[in-house]
Backbone bond lengths (Angstrom), bond angles and torsions (degrees), N, CA, C in turn:
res aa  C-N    CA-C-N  psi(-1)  N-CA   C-N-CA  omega(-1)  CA-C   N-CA-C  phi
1 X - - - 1.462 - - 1.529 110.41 -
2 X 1.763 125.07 -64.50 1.379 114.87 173.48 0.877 121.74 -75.66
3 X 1.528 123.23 128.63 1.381 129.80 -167.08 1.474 122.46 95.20
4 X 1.527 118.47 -40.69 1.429 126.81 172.78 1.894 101.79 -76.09
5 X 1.235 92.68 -75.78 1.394 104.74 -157.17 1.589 111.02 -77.68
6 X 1.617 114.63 -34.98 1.390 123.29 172.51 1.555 110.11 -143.16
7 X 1.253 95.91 141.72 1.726 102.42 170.11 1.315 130.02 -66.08
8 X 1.144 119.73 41.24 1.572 124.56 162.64 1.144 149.03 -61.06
9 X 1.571 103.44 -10.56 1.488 133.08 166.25 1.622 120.61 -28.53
10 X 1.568 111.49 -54.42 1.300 139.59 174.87 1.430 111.65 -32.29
11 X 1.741 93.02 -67.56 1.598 109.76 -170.08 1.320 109.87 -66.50
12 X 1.709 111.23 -51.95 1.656 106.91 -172.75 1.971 106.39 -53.17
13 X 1.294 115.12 -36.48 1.539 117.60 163.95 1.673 122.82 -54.57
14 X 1.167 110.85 -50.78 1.245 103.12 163.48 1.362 129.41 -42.00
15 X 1.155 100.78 -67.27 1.734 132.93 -166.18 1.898 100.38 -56.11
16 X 1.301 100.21 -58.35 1.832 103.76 159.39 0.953 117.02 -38.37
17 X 1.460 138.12 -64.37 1.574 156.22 -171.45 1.489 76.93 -57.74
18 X 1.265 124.89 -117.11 1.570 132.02 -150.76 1.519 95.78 -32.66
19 X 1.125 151.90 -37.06 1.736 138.50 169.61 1.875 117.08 -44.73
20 X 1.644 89.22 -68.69 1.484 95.07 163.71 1.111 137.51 -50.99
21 X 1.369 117.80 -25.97 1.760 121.86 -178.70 1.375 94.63 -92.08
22 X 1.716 137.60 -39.70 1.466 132.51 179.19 1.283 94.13 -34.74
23 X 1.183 140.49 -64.43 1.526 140.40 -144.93 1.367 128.53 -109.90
24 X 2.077 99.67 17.38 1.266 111.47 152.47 2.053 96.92 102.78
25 X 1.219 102.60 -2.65 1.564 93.37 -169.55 1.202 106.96 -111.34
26 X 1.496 130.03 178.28 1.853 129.48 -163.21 1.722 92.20 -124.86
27 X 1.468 102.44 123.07 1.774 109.48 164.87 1.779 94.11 -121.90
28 X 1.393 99.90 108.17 1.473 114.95 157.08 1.228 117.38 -72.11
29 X 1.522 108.85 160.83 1.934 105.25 -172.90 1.101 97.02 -70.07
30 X 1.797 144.55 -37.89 1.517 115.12 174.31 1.615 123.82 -76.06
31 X 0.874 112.94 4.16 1.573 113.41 162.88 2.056 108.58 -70.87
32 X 1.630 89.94 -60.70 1.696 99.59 164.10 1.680 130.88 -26.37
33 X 1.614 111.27 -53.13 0.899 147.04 142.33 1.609 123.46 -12.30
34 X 1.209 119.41 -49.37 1.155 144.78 -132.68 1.413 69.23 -106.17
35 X 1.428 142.30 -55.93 1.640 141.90 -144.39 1.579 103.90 -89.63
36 X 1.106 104.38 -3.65 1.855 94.13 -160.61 1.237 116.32 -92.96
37 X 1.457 116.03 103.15 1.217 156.29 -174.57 1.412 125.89 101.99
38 X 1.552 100.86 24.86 1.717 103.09 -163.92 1.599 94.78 -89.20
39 X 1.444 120.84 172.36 1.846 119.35 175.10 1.906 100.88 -72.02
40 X 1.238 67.53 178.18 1.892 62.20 -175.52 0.899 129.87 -86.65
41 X 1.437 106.37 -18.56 1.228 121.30 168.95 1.550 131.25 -60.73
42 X 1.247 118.47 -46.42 0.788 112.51 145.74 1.496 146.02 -55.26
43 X 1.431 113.62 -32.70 1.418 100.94 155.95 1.261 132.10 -87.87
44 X 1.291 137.22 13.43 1.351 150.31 114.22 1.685 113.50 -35.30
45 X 1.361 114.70 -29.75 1.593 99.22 176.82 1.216 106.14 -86.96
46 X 1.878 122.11 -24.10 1.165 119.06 -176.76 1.624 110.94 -78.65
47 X 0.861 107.22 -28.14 1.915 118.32 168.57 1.505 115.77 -46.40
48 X 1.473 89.66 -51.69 1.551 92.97 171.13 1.546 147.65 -82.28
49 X 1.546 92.00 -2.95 1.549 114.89 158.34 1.714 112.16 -99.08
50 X 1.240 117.93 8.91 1.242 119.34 138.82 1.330 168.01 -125.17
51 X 2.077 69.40 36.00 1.467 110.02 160.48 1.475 113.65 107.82
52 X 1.270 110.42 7.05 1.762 114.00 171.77 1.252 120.56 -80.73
53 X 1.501 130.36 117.83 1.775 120.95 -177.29 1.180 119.15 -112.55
54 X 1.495 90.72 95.77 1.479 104.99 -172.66 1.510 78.66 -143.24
55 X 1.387 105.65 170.14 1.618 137.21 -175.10 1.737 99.53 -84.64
56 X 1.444 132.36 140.23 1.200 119.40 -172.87 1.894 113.97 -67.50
57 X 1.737 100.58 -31.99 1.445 82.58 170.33 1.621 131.81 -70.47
58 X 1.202 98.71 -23.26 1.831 112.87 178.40 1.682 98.51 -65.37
59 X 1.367 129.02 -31.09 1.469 117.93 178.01 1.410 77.89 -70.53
60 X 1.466 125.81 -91.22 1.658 116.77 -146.31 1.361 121.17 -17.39
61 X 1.386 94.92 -57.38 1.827 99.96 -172.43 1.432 97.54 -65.90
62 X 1.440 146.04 -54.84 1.372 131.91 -165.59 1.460 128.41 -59.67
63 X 1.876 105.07 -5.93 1.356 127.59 -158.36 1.515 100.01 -104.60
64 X 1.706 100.62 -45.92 1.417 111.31 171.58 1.312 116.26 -53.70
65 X 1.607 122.91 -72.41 1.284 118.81 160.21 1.194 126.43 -7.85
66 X 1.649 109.24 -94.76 1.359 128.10 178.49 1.625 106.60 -15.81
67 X 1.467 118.71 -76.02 1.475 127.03 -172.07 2.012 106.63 -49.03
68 X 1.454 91.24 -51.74 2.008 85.67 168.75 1.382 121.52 -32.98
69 X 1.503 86.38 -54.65 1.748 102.68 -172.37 1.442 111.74 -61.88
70 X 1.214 125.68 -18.56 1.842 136.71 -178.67 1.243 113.74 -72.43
71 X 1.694 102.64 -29.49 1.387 112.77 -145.24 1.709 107.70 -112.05
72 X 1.524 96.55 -15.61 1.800 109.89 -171.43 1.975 73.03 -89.21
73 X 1.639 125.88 -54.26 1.518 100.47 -148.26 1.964 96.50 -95.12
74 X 1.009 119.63 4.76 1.639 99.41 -178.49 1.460 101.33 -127.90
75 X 1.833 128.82 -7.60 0.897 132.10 178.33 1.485 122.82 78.21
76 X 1.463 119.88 151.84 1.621 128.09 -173.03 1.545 113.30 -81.01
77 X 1.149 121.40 114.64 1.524 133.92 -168.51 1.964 97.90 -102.56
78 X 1.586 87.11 85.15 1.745 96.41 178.67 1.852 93.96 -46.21
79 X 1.408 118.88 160.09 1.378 143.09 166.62 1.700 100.39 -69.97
80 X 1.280 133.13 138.14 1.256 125.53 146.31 0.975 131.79 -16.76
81 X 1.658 130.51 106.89 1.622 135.22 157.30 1.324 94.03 82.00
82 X 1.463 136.66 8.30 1.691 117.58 -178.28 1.683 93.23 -89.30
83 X 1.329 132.58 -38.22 1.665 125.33 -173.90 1.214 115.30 -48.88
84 X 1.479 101.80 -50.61 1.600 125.84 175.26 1.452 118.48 -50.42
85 X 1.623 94.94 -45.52 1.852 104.13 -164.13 2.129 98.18 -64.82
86 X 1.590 97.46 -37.45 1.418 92.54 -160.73 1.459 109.67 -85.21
87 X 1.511 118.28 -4.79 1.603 113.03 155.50 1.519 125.40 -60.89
88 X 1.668 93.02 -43.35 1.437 89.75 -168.49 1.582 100.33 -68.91
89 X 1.416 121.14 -23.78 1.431 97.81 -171.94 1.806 116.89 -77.18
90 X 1.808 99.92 -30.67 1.183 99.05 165.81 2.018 126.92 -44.93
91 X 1.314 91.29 -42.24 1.840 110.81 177.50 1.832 108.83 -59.30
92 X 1.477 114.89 -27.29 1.111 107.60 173.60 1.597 109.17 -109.03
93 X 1.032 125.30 34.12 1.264 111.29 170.01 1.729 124.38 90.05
94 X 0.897 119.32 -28.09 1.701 139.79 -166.32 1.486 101.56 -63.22
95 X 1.173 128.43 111.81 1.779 124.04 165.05 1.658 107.62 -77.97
96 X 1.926 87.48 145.83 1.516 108.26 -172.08 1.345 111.34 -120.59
97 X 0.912 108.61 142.64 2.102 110.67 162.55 1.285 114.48 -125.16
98 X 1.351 104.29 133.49 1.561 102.79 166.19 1.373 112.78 -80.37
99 X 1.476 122.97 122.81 1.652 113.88 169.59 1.432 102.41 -117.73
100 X 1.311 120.99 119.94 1.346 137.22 -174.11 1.678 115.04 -139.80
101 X 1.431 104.06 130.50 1.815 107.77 164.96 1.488 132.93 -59.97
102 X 1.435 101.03 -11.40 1.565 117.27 168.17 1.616 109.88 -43.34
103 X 1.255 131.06 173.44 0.799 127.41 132.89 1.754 138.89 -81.66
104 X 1.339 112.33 144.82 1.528 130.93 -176.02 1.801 88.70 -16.18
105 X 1.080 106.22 -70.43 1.670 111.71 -153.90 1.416 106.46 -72.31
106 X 0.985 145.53 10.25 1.108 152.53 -172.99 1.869 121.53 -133.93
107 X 1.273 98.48 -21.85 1.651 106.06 143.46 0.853 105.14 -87.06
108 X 1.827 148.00 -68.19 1.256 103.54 175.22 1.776 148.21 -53.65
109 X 0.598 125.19 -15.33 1.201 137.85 179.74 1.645 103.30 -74.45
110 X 1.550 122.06 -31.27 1.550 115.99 147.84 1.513 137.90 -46.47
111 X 1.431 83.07 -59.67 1.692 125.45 -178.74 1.451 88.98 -44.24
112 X 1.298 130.32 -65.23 1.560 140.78 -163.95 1.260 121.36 -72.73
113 X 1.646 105.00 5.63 1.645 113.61 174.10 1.720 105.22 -112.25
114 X 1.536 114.53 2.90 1.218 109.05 -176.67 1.682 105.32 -99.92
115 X 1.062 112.86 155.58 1.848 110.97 -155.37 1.515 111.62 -97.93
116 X 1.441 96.33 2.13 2.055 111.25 173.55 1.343 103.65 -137.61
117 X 1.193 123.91 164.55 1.063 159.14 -164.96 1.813 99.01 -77.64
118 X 1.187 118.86 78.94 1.716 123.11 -143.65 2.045 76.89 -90.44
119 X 0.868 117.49 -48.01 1.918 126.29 -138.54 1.488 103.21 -99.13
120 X 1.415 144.11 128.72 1.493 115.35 140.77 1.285 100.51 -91.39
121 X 1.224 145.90 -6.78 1.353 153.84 -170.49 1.443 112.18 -127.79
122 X 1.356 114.43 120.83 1.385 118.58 148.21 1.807 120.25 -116.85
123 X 1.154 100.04 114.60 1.484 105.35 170.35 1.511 122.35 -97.38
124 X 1.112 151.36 102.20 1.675 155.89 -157.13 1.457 90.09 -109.91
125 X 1.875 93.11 158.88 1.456 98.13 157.50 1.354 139.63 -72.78
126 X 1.457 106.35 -22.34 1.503 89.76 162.99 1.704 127.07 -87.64
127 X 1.086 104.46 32.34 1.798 118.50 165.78 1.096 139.15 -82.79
128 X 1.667 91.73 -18.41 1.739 108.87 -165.35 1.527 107.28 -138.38
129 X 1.293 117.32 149.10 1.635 114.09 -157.22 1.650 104.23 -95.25
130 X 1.357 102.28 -26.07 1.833 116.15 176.42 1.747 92.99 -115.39
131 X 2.024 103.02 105.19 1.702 93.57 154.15 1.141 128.29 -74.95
132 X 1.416 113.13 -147.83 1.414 113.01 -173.41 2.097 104.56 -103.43
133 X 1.141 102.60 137.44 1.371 141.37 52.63 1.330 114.50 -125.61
134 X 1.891 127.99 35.37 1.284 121.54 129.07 1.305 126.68 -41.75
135 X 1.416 118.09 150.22 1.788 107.66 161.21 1.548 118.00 -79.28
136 X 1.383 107.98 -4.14 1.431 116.75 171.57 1.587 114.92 -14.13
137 X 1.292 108.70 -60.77 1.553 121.55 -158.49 1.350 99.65 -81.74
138 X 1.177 138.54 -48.05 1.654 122.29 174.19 1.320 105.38 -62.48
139 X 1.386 117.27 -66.47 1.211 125.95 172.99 1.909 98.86 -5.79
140 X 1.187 115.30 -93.71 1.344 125.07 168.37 1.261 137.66 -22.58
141 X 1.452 102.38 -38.17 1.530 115.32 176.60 1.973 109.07 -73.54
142 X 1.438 94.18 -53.94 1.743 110.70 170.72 1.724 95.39 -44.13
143 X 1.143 102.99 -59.11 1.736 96.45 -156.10 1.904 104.40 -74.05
144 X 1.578 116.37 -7.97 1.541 101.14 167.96 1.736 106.21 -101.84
145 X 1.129 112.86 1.22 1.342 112.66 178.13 1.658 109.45 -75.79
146 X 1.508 104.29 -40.28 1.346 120.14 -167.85 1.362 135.87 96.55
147 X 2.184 104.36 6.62 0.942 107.00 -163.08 2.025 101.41 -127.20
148 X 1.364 113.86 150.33 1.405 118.30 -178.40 1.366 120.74 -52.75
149 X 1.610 120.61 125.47 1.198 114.56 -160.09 1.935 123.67 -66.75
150 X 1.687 97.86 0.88 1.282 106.42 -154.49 1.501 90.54 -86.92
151 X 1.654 116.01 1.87 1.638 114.59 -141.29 1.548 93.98 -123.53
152 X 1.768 111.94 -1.75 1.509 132.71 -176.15 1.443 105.35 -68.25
153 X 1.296 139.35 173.68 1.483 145.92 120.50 1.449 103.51 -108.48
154 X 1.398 109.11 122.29 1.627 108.90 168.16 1.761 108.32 -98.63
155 X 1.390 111.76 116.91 2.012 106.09 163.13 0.937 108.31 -73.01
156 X 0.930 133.76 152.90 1.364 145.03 145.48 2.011 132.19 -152.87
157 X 0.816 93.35 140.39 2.135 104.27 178.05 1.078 96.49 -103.65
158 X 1.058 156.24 7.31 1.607 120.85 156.84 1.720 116.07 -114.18
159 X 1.406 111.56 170.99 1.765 99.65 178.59 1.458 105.96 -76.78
160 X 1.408 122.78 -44.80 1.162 116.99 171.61 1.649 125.61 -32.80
161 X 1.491 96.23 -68.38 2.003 90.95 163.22 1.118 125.02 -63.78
162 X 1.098 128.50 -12.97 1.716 112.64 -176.92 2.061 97.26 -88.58
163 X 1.351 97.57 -21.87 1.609 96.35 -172.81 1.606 82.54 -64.15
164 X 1.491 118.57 -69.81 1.885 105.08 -177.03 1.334 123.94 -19.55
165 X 1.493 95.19 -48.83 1.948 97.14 -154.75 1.791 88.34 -80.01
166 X 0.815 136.56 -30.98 1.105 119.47 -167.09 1.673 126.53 -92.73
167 X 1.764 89.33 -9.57 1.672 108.73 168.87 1.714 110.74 -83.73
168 X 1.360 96.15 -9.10 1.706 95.98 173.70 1.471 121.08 -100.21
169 X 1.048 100.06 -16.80 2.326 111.93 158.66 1.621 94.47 105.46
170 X 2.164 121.38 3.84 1.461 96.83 161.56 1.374 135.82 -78.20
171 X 1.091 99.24 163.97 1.489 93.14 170.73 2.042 131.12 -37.04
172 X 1.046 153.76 94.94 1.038 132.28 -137.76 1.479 96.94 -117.95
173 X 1.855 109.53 126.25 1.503 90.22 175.76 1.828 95.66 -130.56
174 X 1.730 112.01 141.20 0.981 133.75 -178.20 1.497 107.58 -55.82
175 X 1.153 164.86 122.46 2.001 126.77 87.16 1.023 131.48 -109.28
176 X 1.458 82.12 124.45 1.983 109.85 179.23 1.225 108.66 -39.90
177 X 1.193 108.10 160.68 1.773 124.23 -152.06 1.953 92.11 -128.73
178 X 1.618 80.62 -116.52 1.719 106.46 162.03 1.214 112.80 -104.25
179 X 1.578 119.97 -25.21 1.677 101.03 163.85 1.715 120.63 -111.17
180 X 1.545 110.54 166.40 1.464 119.05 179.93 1.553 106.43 -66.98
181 X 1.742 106.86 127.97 1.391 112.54 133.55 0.923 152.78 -84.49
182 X 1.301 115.90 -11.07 1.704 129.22 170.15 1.422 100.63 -14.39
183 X 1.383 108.66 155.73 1.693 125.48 158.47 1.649 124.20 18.72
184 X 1.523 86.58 45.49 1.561 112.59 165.35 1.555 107.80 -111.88
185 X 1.101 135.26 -31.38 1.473 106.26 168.58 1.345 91.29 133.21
186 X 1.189 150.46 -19.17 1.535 150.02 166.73 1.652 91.45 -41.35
187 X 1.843 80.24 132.29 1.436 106.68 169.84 1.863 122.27 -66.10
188 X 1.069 102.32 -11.67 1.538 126.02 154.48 1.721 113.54 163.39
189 X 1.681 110.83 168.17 1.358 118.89 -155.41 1.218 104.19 -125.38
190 X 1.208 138.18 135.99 1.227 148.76 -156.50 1.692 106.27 -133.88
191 X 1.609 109.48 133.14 1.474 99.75 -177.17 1.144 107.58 -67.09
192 X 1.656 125.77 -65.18 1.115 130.30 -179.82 1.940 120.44 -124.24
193 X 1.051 123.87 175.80 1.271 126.04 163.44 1.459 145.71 -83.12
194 X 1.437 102.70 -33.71 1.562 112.30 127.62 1.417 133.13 10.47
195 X 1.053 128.30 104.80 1.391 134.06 174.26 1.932 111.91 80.49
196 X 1.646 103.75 -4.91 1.414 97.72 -166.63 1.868 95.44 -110.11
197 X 1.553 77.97 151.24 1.730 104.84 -168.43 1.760 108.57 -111.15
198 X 1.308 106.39 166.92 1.384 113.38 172.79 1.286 110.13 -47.72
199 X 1.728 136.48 -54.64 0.857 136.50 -158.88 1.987 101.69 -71.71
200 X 1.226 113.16 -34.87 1.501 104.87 163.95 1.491 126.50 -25.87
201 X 1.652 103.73 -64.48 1.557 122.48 176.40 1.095 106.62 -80.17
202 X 0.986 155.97 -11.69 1.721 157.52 148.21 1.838 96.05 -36.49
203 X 1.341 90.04 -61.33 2.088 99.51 -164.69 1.227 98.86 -58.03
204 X 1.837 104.35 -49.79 1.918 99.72 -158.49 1.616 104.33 -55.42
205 X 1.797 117.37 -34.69 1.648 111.08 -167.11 1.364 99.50 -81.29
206 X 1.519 145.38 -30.95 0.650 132.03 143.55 1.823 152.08 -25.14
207 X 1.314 81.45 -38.52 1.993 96.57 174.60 1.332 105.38 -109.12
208 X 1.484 122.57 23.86 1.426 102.77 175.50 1.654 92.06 -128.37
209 X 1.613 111.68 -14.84 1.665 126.46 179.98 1.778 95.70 -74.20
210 X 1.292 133.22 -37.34 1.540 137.00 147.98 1.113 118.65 -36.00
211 X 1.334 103.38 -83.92 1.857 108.05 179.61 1.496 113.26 -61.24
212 X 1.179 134.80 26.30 1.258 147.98 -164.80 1.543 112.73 -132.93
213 X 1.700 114.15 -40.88 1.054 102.02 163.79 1.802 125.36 -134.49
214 X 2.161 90.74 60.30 1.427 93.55 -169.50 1.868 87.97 -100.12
């Protein structure tokens, strides 16, 4: 969801920065960096080795919040061509899941700014007991969709998710955000989403279900 589906990246960086400096300590944007796409939990443990004393769930929820609060007063800045991309797939038929490290309530609360019926699936991080870069979370999404994970395309911008999508045997396709994918292992990388349609990802699972079983 952050970074793929909406640009929220910004805020969850911000909102970190002003945590870390409350309590006297320095989070540079590559420290920031370091979190993007991880569960939250875990970067709540990393928060707290840089010096914030709070309990790791009391960061989550204060992190969760905070970003709500960004998002009710300055509003959700969809990513290029992803609103678009997931109509057209809705228009052809294709089921989607959101799998995101957010928490449940906070994808929805996205989900509920989009003006169609974007999701039959939402998978959050607090849903699943192994996040990502387990395959846990596709894994999950495939198995409430009802459909074989080999038969998925997972997007994803961060290394952390593409390590998921690609630990779950879907198809995995890269675009970079704020951090590099290079020579991570995506089944291919895409600048942006922009201009691309269902029938795009139709070809890519298609030409990699070929090169897969030549």
């Amino acid at each position: 969801m952050d970074g793929t589906l909406v640009d929220t990246e910004p805020y969850w960086i911000a909102i970190e920065t002003e945590l870390v400096e409350s309590y006297g300590g320095t989070w540079t944007h590559e420290d920031a960096l370091q979190l993007v796409g991880n569960a939250l939990i875990d970067s709540a443990n990393t928060l707290r080795r840089a010096g914030v004393d709070m309990e790791p769930d009391a960061i989550v929820q204060l992190l969760t919040d905070r970003v709500a609060d960004r998002l009710r007063t300055e509003g959700v800045p969809f990513r290029p061509g992803a609103r678009e991309l997931l109509a057209d797939l809705r228009a052809q038929g294709i089921p989607t899941a959101l799998v995101t490290m957010s928490l449940r309530r906070m994808a929805l609360s996205v989900v509920d700014l989009i003006d169609f019926p974007a999701f039959d699936v939402i998978v959050a991080g607090d849903d699943v007991e192994n996040p990502k870069p387990h395959p846990d979370p596709y894994l999950r999404a495939a198995d409430l969709l009802g459909i074989d994970i080999a038969d998925a395309v997972v997007i994803e911008d961060s290394p952390t998710g593409l390590a998921s999508g690609l630990a779950s045997g879907a198809t995995t396709l890269g675009v970079a955000h704020i951090v590099s994918l290079d020579d991570l292992g995506a089944h291919e990388l895409w600048p942006t989403l922009d201009g691309r349609t269902a029938a795009d990802l139709v070809d890519l699972r298609d030409r990699f279900a070929t090169e897969a079983t030549r």
